[in-house]
C-alpha positions, 0 to 999 in steps of 0.5 A, a space after each residue: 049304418 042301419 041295415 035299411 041303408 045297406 039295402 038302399 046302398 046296394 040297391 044305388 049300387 047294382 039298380 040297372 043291372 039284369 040278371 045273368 042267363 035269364 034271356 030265352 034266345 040269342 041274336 048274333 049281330 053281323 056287320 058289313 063293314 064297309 057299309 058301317 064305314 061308309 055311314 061313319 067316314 070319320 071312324 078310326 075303325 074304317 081309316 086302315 081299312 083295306 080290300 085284304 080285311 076278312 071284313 072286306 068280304 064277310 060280315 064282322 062281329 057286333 055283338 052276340 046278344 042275349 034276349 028275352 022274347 018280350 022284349 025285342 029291344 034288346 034292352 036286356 042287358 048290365 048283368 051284375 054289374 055295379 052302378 058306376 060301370 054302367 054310367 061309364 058304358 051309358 056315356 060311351 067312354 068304352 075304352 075306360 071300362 075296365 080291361 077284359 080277361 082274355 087269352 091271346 088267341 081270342 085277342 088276335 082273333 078280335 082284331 080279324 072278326 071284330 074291328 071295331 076292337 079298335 074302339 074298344 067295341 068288345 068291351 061295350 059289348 061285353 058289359 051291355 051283352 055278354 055279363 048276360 050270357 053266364 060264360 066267361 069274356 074269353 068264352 063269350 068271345 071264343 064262341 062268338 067267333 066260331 059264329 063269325 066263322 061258321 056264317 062265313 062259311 054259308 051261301 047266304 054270306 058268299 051271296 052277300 060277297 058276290 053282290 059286293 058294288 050292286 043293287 039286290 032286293 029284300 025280297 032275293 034274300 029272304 028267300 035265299 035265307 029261307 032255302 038254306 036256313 028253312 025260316 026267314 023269320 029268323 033273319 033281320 035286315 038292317 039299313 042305313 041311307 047314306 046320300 040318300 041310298 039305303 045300304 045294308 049295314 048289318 044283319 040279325 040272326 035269331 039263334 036258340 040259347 043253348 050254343 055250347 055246342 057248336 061245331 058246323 052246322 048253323 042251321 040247327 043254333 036255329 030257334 024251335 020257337 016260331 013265335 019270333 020274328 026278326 024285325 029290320 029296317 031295309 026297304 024293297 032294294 038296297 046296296 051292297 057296299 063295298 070297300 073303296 065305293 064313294 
């Protein structure tokens, strides 16, 4: 084969892969899951669900995504990653991509923090996100998880808990977002209309793309930018579901 064929084979091979590290910010996206559930009642992810779940009362890992600034899509993504891997993450056949290398602890801990697991959610995200990231599935994942139960621990997350079952207005919070976190701007609310009564299913939480060192204080994984803006979808009130609501 002529060297002009090798170039056009690599190219078929790797054309939709990104390159890895090249984002400027993190988002960690939080699912309250029995709203999710409630959107897709046919899951199997939702079928064992239970009152006693960490999920039942705090919000559960998505994803952690690396982004650009211009592009708030978060298209970014594939890293590395040869042709065939990403035409089996388009089609959504996750469970066939390839199994990732993690240690046991991070594997329990996926079943606590992140039930989608059960749908082989982290390996979709792990292909489409953390290739991006320039850490390892474990450390990805290690990290993602200390972001999980960091949030856990804030009044913005208790809040959401104690609203579990009632009605809150987009406005109350941003502004309890913005005491504890100093900038609402970072902060996005997802929702989604079941039965004609928006839920709020997820929430996006701009973070600066140097995380290695996290130990307790969320406030300061905080972007210095303030050029960005979390964009969300929920209207002036929404409800916060909780586990068991029809």
């Amino acid at each position: 084969m002529s060297k002009y064929g090798w170039v056009l084979l690599l190219f078929t091979q790797f054309s939709y892969a990104d390159k890895a590290e090249d984002f400027d910010y993190y988002v960690l996206a939080l699912s309250w899951q029995s709203a999710w559930c409630e959107s897709r009642p046919n899951s199997r992810v939702c079928a064992t669900q239970t009152a006693k779940d960490f999920g039942a009362t705090n919000f559960t890992l998505h994803g952690l995504w690396p982004s650009n600034k211009d592009n708030r899509s978060n298209s970014y993504g594939y890293c590395n990653l040869p042709k065939a891997t990403i035409e089996a993450y388009e089609s959504k056949r996750w469970c066939e991509l390839p199994k990732l290398e993690l240690s046991s602890t991070v594997r329990g801990d996926l079943k606590t923090y992140m039930p989608g697991q059960a749908s082989c959610l982290q390996r979709h995200e792990w292909y489409k996100h953390g290739t991006c990231s320039g850490l390892s599935a474990d450390q990805y994942y290690t990290l993602s998880h200390q972001l999980v139960k960091l949030f856990a621990q804030t009044k913005f997350s208790q809040l959401i808990a104690d609203n579990a079952g009632k009605i809150v207005k987009r406005v109350t919070l941003l502004r309890a977002f913005q005491k504890e976190f100093g900038d609402s701007r970072y902060l996005s609310l997802q929702c989604r209309k079941v039965e004609g009564e928006s839920l709020l299913t997820e929430i996006r939480i701009y973070l600066k793309k140097d995380l290695q060192n996290v130990v307790s204080d969320l406030k300061s994984l905080l972007p210095e930018t303030k050029k960005l803006r979390g964009r969300g979808t929920c209207p002036q009130t929404m409800k916060i579901d909780e586990v068991g609501m029809e």
